[in-house]
PLY file of the C-alpha trace (Angstrom):
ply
format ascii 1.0
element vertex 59
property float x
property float y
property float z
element edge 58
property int vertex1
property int vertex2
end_header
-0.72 17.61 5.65
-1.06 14.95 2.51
-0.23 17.29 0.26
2.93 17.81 1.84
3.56 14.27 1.88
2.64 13.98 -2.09
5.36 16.84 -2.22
8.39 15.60 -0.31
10.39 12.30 -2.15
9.86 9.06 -0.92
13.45 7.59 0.98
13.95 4.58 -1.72
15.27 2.53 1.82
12.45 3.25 3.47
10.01 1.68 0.92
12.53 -1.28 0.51
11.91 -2.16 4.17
8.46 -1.95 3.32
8.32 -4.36 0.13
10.53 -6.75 2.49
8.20 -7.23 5.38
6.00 -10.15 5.26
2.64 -9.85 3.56
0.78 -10.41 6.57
2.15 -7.29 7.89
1.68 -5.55 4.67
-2.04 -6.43 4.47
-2.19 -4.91 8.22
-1.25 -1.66 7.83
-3.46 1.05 7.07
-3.27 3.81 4.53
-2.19 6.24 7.26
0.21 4.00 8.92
1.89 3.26 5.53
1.97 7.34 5.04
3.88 7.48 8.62
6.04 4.85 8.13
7.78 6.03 4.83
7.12 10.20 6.06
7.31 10.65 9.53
9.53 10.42 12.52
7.48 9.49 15.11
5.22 6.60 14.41
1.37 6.27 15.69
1.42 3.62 18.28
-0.63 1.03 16.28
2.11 1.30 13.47
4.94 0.71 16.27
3.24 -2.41 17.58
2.44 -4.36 14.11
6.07 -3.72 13.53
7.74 -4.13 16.58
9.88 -7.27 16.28
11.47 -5.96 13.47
12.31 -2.67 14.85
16.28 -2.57 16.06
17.35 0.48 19.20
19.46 2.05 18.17
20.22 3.61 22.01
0 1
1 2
2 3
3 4
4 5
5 6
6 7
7 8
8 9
9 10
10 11
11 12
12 13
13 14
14 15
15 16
16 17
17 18
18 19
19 20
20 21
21 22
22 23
23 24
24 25
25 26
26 27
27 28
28 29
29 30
30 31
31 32
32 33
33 34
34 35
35 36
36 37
37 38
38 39
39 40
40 41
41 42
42 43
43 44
44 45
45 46
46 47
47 48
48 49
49 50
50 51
51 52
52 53
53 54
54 55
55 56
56 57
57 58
């Protein structure tokens, strides 16, 4: 599955929300949850939890 993700672009927006969260967030995240964040749809739980008050529903 990671070479897949080396494969497909990275969304520029995607890693702009990324650079823009605080560094204490940053410095939580692990290599995987990074990889989800900027590839995936659905998020691991630990990722939606360290980032969940800046998450907006869109529902």
């Amino acid at each position: 599955m990671a070479n897949n993700r080396e494969k497909k672009p990275i969304d520029p927006a995607k890693m702009q929300v990324l650079r823009s969260l605080p560094i204490e967030i940053k410095q939580s995240l692990t290599r995987e949850e990074v990889d989800a964040f900027l590839h995936d749809e659905v998020w691991p739980d630990s990722l939606t939890e360290k980032l969940k008050d800046f998450l907006v529903d869109e529902n």
